[in-house]
VOPAGU-2260 file (C-alpha; in pm, 1 decimal, decimal comma):
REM VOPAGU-2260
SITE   aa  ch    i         X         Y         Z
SITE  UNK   A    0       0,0       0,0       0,0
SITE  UNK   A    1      97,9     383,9     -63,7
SITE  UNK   A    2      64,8     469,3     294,5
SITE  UNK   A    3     296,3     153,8     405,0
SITE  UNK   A    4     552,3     293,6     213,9
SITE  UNK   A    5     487,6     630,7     305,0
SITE  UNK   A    6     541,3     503,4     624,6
SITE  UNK   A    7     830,8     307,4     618,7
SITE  UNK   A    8    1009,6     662,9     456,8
SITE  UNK   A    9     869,3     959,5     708,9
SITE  UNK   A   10    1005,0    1229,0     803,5
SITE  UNK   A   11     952,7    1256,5    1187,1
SITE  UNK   A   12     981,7    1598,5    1226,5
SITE  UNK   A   13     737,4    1643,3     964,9
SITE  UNK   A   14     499,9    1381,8     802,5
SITE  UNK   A   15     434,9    1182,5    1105,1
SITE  UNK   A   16     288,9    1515,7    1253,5
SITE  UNK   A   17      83,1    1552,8     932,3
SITE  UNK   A   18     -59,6    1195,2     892,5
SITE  UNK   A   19    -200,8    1288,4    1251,3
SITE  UNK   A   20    -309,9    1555,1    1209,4
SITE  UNK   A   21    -470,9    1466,3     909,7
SITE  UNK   A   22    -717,6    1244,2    1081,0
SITE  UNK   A   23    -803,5    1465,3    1377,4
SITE  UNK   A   24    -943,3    1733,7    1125,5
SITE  UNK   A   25   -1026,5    1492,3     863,7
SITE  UNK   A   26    -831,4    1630,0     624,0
SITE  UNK   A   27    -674,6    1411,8     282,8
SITE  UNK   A   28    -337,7    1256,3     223,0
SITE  UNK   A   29    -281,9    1079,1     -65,3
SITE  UNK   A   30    -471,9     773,4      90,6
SITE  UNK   A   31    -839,4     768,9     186,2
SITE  UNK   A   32    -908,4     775,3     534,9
SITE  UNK   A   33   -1001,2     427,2     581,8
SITE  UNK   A   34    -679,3     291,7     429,2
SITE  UNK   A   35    -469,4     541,9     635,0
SITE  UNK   A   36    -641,7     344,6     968,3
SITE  UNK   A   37    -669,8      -4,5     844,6
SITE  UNK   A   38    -265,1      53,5     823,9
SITE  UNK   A   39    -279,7     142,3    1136,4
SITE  UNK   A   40    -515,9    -118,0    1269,6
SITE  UNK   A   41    -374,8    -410,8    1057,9
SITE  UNK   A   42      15,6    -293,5    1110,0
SITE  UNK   A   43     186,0    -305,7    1448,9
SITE  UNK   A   44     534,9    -216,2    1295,9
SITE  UNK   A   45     353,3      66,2    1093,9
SITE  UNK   A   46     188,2     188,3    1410,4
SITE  UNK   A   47     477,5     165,2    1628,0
SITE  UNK   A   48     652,6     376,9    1364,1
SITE  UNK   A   49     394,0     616,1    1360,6
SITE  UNK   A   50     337,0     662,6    1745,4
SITE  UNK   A   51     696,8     663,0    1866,5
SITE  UNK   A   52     876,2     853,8    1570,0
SITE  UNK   A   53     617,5    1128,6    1629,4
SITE  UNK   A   54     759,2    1311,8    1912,8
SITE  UNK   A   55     671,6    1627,8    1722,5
SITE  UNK   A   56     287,3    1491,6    1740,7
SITE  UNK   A   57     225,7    1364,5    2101,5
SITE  UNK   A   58     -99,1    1598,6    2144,1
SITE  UNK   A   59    -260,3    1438,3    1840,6
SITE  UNK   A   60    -161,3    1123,7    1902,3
SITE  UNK   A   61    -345,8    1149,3    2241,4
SITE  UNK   A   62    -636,0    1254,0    2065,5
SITE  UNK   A   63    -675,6     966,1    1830,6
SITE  UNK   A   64    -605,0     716,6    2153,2
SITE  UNK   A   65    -868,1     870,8    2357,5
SITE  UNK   A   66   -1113,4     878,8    2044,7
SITE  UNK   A   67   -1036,3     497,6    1956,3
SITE  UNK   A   68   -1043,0     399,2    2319,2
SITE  UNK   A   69   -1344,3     630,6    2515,4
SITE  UNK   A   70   -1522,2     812,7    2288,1
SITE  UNK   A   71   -1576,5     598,2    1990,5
SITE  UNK   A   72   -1408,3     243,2    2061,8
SITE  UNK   A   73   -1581,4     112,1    1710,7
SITE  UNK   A   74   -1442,7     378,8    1507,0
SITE  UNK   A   75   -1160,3     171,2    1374,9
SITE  UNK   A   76   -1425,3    -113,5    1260,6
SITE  UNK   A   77   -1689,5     118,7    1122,8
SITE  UNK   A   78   -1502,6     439,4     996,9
SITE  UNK   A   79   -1664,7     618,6     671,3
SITE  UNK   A   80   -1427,1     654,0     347,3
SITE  UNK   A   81   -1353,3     980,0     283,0
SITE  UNK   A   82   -1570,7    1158,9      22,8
SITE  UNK   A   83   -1425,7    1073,7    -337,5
SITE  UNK   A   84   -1613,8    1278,6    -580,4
SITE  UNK   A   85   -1496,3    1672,8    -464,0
SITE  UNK   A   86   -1792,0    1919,8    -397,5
SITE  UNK   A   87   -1634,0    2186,2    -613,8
SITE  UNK   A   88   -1414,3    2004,9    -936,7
SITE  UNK   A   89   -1267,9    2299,7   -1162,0
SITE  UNK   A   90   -1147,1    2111,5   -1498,3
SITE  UNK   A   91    -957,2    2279,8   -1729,8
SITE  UNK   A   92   -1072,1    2633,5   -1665,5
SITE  UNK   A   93   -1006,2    2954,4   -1864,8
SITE  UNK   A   94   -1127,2    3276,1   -1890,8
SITE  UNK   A   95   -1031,2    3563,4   -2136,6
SITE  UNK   A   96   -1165,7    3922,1   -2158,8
SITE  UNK   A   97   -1177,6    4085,6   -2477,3
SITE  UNK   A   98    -949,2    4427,3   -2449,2
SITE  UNK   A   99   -1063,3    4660,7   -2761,0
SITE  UNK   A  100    -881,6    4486,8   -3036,5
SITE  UNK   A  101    -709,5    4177,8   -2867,0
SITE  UNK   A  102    -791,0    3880,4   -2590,4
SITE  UNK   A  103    -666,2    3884,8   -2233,5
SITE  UNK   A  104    -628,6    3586,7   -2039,3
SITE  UNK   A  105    -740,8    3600,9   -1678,3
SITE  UNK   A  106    -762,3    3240,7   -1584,7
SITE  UNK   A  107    -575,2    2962,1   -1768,4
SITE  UNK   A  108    -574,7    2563,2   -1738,1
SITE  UNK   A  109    -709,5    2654,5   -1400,1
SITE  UNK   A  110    -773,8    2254,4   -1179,2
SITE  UNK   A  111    -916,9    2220,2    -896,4
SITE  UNK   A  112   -1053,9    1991,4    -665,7
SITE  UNK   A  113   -1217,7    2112,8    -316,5
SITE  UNK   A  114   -1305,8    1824,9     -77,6
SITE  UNK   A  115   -1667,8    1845,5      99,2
SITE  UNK   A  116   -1552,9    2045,9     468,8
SITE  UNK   A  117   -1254,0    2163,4     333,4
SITE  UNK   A  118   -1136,3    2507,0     471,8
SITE  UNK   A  119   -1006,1    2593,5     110,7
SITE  UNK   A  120    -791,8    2925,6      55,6
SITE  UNK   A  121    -645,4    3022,9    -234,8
SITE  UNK   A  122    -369,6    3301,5    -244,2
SITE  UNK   A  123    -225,6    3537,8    -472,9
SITE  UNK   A  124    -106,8    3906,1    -519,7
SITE  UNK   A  125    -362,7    4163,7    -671,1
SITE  UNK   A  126    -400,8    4141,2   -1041,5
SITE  UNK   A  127    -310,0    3737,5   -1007,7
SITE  UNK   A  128    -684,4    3596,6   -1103,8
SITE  UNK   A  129    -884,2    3559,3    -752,9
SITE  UNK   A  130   -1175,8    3728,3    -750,4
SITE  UNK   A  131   -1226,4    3642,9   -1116,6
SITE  UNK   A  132   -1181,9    3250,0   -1028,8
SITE  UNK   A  133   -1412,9    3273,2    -739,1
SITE  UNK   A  134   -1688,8    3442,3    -978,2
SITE  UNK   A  135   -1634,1    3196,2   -1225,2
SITE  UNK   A  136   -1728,8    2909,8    -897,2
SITE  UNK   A  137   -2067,1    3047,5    -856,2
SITE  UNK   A  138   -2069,8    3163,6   -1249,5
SITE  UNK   A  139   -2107,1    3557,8   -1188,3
SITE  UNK   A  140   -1845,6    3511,1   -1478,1
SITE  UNK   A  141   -1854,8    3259,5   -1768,3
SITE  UNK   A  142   -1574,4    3081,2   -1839,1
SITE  UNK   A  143   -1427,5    3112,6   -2159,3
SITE  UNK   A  144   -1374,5    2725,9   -2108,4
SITE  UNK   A  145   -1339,3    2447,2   -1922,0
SITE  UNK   A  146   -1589,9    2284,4   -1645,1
SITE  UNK   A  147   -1680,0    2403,5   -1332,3
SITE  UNK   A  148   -1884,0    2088,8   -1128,4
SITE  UNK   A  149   -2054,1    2160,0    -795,2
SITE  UNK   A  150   -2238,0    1837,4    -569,0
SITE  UNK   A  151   -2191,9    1650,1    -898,1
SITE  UNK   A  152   -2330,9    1899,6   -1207,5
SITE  UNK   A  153   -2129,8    2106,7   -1436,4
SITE  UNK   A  154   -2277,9    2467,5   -1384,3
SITE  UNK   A  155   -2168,4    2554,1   -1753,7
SITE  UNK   A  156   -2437,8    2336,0   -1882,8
SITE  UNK   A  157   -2708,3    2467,0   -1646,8
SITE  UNK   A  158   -3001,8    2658,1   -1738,4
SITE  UNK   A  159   -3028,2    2982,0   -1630,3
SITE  UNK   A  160   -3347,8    2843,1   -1365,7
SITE  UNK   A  161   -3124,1    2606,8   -1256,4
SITE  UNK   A  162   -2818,7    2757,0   -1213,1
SITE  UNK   A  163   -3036,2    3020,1   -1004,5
SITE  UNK   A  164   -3167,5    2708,3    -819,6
SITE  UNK   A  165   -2783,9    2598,9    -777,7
SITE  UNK   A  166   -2638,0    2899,2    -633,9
SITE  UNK   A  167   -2838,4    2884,7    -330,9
SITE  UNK   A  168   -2650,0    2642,4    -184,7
SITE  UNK   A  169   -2349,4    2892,3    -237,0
SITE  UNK   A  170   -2295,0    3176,1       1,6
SITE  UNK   A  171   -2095,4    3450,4     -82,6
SITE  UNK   A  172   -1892,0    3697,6     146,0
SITE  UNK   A  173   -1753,9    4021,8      -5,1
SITE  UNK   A  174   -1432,0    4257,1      69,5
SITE  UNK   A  175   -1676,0    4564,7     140,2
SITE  UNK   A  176   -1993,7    4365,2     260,2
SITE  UNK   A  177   -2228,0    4461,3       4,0
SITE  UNK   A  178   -2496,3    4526,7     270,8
SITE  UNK   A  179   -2767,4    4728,2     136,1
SITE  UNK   A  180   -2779,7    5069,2     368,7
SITE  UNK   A  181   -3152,3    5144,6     382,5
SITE  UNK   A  182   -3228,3    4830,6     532,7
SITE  UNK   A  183   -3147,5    4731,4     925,1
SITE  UNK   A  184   -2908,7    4419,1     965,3
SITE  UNK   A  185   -3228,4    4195,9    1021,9
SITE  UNK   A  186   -3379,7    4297,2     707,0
SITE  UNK   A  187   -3035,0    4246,7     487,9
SITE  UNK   A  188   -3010,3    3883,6     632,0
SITE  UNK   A  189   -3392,9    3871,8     552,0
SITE  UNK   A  190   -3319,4    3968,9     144,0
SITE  UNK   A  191   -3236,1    3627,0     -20,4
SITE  UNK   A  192   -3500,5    3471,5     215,1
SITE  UNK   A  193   -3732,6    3703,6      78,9
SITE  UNK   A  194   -3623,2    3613,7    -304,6
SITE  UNK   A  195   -3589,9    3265,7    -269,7
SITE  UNK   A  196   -3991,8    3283,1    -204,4
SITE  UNK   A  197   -3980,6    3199,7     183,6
SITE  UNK   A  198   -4296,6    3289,1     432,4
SITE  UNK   A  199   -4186,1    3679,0     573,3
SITE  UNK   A  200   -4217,1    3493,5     971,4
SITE  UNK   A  201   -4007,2    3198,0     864,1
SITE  UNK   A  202   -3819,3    3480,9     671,8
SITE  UNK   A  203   -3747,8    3683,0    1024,4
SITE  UNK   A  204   -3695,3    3379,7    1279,1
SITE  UNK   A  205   -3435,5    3264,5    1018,7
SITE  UNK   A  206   -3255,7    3597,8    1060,9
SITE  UNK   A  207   -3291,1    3631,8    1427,8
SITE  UNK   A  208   -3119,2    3282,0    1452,8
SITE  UNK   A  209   -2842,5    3377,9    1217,3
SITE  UNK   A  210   -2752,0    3709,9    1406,3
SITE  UNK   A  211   -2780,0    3528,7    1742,5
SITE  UNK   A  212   -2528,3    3285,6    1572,7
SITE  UNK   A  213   -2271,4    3595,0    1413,0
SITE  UNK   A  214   -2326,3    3758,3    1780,0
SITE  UNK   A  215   -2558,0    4010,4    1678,5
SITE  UNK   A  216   -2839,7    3973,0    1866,2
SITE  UNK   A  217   -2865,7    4328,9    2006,9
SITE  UNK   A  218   -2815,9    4473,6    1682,2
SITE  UNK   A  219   -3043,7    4331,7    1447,5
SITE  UNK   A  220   -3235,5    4671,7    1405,2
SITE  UNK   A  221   -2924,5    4822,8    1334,9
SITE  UNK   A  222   -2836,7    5015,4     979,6
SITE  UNK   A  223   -2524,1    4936,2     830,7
SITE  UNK   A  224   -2405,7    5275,0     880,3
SITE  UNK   A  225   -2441,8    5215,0    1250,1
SITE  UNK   A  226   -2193,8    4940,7    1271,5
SITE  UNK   A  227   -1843,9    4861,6    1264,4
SITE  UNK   A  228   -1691,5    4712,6     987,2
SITE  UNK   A  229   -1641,9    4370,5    1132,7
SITE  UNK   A  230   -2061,1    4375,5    1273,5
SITE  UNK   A  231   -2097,4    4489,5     878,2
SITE  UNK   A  232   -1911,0    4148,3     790,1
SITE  UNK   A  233   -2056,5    3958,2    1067,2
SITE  UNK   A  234   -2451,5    4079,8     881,1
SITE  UNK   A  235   -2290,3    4001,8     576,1
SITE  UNK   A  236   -2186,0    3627,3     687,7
SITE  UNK   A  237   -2539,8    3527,4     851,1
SITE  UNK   A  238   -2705,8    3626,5     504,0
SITE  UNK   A  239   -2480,4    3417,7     316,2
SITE  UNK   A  240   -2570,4    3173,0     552,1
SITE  UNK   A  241   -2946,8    3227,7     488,9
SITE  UNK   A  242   -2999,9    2999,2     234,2
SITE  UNK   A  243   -2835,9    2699,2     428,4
SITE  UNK   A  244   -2567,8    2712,9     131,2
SITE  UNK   A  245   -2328,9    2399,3      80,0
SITE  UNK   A  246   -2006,6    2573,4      43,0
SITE  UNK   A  247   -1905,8    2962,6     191,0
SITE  UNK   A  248   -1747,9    3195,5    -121,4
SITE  UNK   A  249   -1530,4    3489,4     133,4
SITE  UNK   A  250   -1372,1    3677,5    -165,4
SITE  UNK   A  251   -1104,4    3857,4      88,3
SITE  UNK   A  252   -1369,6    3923,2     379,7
SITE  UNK   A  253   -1103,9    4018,6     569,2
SITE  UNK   A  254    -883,8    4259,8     383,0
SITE  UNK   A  255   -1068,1    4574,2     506,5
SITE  UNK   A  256   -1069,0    4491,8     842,7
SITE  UNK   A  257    -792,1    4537,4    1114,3
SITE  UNK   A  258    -604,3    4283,9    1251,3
SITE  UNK   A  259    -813,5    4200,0    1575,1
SITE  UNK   A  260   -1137,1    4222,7    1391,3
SITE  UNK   A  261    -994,2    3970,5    1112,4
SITE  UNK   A  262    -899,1    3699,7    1396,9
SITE  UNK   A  263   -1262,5    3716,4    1549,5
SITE  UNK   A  264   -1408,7    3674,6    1122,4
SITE  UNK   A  265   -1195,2    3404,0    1065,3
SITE  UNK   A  266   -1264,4    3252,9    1402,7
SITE  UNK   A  267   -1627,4    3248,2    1302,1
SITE  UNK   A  268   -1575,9    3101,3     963,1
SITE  UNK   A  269   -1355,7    2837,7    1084,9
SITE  UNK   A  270   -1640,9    2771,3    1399,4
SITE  UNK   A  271   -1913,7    2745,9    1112,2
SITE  UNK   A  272   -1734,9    2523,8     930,7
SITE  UNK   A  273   -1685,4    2289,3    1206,1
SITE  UNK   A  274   -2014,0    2322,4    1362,8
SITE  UNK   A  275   -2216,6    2267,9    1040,1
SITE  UNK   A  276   -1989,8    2136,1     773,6
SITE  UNK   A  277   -2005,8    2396,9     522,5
SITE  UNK   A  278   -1737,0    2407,6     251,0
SITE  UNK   A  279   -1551,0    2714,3     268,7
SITE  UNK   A  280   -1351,1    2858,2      -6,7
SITE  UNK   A  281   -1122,4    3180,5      75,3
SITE  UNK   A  282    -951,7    3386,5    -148,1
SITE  UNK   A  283    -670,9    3641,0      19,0
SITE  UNK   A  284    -363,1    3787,9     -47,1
SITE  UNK   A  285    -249,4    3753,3     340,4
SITE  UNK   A  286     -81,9    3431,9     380,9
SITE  UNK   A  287    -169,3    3447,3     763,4
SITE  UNK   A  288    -492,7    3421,9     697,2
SITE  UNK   A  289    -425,3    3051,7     510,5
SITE  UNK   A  290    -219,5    3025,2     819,0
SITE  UNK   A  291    -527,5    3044,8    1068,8
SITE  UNK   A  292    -836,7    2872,1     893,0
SITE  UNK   A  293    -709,4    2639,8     614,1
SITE  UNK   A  294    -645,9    2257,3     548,4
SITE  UNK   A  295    -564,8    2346,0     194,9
SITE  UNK   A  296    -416,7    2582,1     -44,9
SITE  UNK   A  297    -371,8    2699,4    -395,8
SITE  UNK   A  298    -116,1    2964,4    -478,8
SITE  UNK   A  299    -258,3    3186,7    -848,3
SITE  UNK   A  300     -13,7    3371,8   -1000,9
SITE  UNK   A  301     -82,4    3548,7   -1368,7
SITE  UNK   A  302    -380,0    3326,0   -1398,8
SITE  UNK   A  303    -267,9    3019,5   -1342,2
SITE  UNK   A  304    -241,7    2760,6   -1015,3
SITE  UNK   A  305     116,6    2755,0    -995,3
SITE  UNK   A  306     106,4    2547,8    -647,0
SITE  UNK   A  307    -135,3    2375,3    -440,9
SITE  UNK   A  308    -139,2    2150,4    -149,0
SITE  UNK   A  309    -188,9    2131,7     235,1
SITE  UNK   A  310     -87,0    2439,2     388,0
SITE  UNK   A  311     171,1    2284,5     622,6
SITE  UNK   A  312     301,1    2149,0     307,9
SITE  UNK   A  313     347,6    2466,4     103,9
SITE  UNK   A  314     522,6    2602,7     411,2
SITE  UNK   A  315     762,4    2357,8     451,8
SITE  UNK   A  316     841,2    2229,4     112,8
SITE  UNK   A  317     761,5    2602,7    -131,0
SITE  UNK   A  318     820,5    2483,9    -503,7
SITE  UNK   A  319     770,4    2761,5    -690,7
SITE  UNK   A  320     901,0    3134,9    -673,8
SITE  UNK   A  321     514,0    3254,4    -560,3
SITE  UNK   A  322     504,2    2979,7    -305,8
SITE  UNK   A  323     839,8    3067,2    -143,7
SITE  UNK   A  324     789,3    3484,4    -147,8
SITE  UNK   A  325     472,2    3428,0      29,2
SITE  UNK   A  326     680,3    3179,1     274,3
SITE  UNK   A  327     992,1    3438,7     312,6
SITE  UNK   A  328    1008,4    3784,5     234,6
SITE  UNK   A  329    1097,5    3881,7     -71,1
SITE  UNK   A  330    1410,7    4095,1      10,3
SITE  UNK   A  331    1567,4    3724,8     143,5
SITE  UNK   A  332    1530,0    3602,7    -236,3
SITE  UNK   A  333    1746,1    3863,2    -361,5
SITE  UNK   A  334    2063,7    3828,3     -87,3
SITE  UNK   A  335    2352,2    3586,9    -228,7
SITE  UNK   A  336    2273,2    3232,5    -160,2
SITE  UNK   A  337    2578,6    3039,9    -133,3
SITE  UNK   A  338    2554,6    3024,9     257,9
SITE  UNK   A  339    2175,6    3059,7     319,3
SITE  UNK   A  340    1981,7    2774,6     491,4
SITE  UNK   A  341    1628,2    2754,2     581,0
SITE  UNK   A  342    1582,7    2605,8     972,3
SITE  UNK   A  343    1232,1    2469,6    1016,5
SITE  UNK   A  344    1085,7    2416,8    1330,1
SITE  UNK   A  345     745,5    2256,0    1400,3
SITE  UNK   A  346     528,6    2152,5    1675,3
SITE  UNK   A  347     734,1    2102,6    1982,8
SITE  UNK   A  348    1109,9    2213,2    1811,5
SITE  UNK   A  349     967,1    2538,6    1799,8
SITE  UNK   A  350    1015,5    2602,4    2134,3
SITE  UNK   A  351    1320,3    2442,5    2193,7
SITE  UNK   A  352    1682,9    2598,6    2202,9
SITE  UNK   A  353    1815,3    2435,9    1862,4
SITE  UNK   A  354    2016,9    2724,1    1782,5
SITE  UNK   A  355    2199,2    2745,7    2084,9
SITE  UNK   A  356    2258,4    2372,3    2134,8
SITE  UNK   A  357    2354,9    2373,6    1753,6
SITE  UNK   A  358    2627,2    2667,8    1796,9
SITE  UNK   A  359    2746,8    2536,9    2111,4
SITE  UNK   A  360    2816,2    2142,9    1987,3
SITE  UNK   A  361    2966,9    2260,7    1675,3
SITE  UNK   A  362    3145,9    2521,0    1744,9
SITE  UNK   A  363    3056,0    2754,4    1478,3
SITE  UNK   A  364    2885,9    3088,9    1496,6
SITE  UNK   A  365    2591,5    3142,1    1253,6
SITE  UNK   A  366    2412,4    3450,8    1165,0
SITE  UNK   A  367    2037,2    3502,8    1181,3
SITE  UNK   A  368    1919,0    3679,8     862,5
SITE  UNK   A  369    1534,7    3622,7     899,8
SITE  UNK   A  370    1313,0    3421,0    1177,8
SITE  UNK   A  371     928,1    3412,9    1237,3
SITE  UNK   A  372     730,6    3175,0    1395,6
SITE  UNK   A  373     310,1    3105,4    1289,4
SITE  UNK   A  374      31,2    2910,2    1411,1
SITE  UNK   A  375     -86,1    2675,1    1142,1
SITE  UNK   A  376    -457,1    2542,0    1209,3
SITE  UNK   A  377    -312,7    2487,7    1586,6
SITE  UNK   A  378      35,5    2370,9    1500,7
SITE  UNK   A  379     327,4    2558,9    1597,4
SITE  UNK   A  380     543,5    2598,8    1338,2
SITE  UNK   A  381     863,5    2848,3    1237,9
SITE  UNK   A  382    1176,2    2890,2    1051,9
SITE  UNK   A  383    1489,5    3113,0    1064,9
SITE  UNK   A  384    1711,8    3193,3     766,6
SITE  UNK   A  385    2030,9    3095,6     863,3
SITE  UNK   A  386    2402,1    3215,0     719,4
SITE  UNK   A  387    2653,2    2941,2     778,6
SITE  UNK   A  388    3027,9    3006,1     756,2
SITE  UNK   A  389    3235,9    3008,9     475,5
SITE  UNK   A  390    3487,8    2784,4     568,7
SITE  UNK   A  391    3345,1    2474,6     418,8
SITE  UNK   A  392    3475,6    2224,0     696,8
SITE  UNK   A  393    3277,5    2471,1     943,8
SITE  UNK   A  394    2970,0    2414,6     751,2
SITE  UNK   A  395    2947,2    2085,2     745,6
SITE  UNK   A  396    2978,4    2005,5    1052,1
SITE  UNK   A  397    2686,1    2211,3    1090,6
SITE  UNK   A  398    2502,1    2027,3     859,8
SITE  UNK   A  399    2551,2    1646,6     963,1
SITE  UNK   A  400    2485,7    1782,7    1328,6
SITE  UNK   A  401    2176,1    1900,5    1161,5
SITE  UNK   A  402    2077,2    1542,4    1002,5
SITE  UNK   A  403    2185,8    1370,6    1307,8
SITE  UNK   A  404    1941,5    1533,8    1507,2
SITE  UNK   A  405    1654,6    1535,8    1217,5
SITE  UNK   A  406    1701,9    1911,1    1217,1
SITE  UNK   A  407    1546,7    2049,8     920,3
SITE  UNK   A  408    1834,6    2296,7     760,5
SITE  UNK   A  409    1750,1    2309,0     366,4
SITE  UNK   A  410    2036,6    2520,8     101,2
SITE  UNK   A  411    1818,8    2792,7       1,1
SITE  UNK   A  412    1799,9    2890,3    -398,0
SITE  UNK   A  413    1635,9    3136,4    -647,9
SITE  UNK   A  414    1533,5    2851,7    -815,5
């Protein structure tokens, strides 16, 4: 099986964690769920392997024990596979805008696939082809070509009743709300309600449970001009919610708010999801917000998907030049890189003296160029960009100290 092998090759510092993690949050690896705990089940090496080379992973180990063991002792026997058909499937996507005489690509060979509960961001700079990709998902823009499938059906082939009919189980959250201003925050959450046809009561107790959910429940008679910009959002989020929509569309809910504001937003998304299921899909430009609320990624640059994966993945493995300047500042990519190495440090490293201990057994002084440390989706995580010395004997010592001790210390490149 894939996931024997994968298993026989991990990286403790590293893939352990994320095979653990993976099935707390029910998130995909390569393997379905079931296989990854049939392994598990059927496997004592593999298991072994996987608890006690997981030092990194101890807290989410614990959880899957105490799940197996006093919560759900039948899981192992009766566990679901994971879902295989994708609620979102983007095949092949383009879209071009005609620019007087000549076409413009905005979107090219665009695929995607976006699990059912997936926290789903995708990330780029302005100009790279968000907004226009998320339209194109509920199909407030045709694409030029390609498929776009949601629960199943290609939206391109959908009549225009149907596709109506389809997009309300797709919520949508905008950058500047989009509430309309002559109308209190009960009576905004009340509008699709109102078009989809449903009874004005059912209509209002709908929207009184929606703001009591956002935390609006002593504002619902509020105008829009009487709130803050993260209550705006908050009204904006319980009537994309109205509709009891399949998948959540934020097209960079967050970028006009301030920092404190955006934690609470994206603490709310993330709590909906979990609470209720719903497939979110996030388009940013601030990689902390991937950081925070996502299990998956997709990095757009000039129109096309140049990267995708699980987050912790793009952050410790970036392929691509978008991928790593959204990892590292850009100014790092320009410095010589003979003697630059990228320390990563996740889940219990990160607070441990590695540095120090490193310096000290060696013998070598190193110099710090760059260091930050994140939260990923509850997982400590960091890096420091390190400058080794010249003297090549020097450096690699510092290097097979590095290996010995399953430190990760990669050669960084423009590349």
């Amino acid at each position: 099986m894939k996931f024997v092998h994968a298993l026989q090759n991990v990286n403790p510092g590293i893939d352990i964690f994320r095979i653990s993690r993976a099935i707390i949050h029910n998130t995909r690896l390569e393997s379905s769920r079931s296989d990854t705990l049939a392994t598990l089940k059927n496997s004592p090496n593999a298991f072994w392997r996987f608890a006690f080379g997981a030092k990194n992973a101890i807290r989410y180990l614990t959880q899957i024990i105490l799940y197996f063991l006093i919560i759900n002792p039948g899981i192992v026997s009766l566990i679901y596979p994971m879902q295989e058909t994708p609620i979102i499937k983007i095949e092949n996507l383009e879209k071009k805008f005609k620019v007087k005489n000549r076409e413009i690509y905005a979107l090219r060979d665009i695929n995607l696939a976006i699990g059912k509960g997936d926290i789903f961001g995708i990330i780029g700079k302005s100009g790279a082809g968000k907004s226009t990709l998320v339209r194109c998902i509920n199909m407030l823009e045709r694409p030029t070509a390609g498929s776009v499938y949601f629960e199943g059906r290609d939206l391109c082939q959908l009549s225009q009743a149907e596709l109506r009919k389809a997009r309300r189980s797709m919520g949508m959250i905008f950058q500047h709300f989009n509430l309309l201003m002559q109308r209190t925050a009960l009576k905004n959450v009340c509008f699709p309600l109102e078009l989809a046809g449903i009874e004005a009561s059912q209509a209002k107790k709908r929207a009184c449970e929606l703001l009591e959910l956002v935390g609006l429940e002593n504002r619902m008679e509020s105008y829009p001009s009487q709130l803050s910009g993260g209550q705006k959002q908050r009204v904006a989020i319980a009537r994309a919610l109205a509709t009891n929509p399949a998948v959540l569309l934020c097209d960079e809910a967050t970028s006009a708010l301030d920092p404190a504001t955006t934690d609470s937003i994206l603490g709310l998304i993330k709590d909906i999801n979990a609470r209720f299921g719903i497939t979110a899909v996030v388009i940013t430009h601030e990689m902390s917000v991937i950081d925070k609320i996502c299990s998956h990624v997709a990095i757009i640059s000039k129109g096309v998907i140049v990267e995708q994966g699980l987050v912790e993945d793009v952050f410790f493995y970036p392929k691509t030049l978008a991928a790593k300047s959204l990892v590292l500042p850009e100014a790092l990519q320009k410095l010589p890189q003979e003697n630059l190495y990228r320390l990563i440090f996740n889940g219990r490293s990160s607070y441990e003296p590695v540095i120090s201990n490193m310096v000290l057994h060696c013998g070598c002084p190193v110099n710090i160029m760059y260091a930050d440390t994140r939260d990923i989706n509850g997982m400590a995580v960091g890096q420091m960009v390190l400058a080794l010395p010249e003297a090549p004997q020097s450096r690699q010592r510092i290097l097979d100290y590095a290996r010995a001790n399953s430190i990760i210390l990669e050669k960084m490149s423009n590349d």
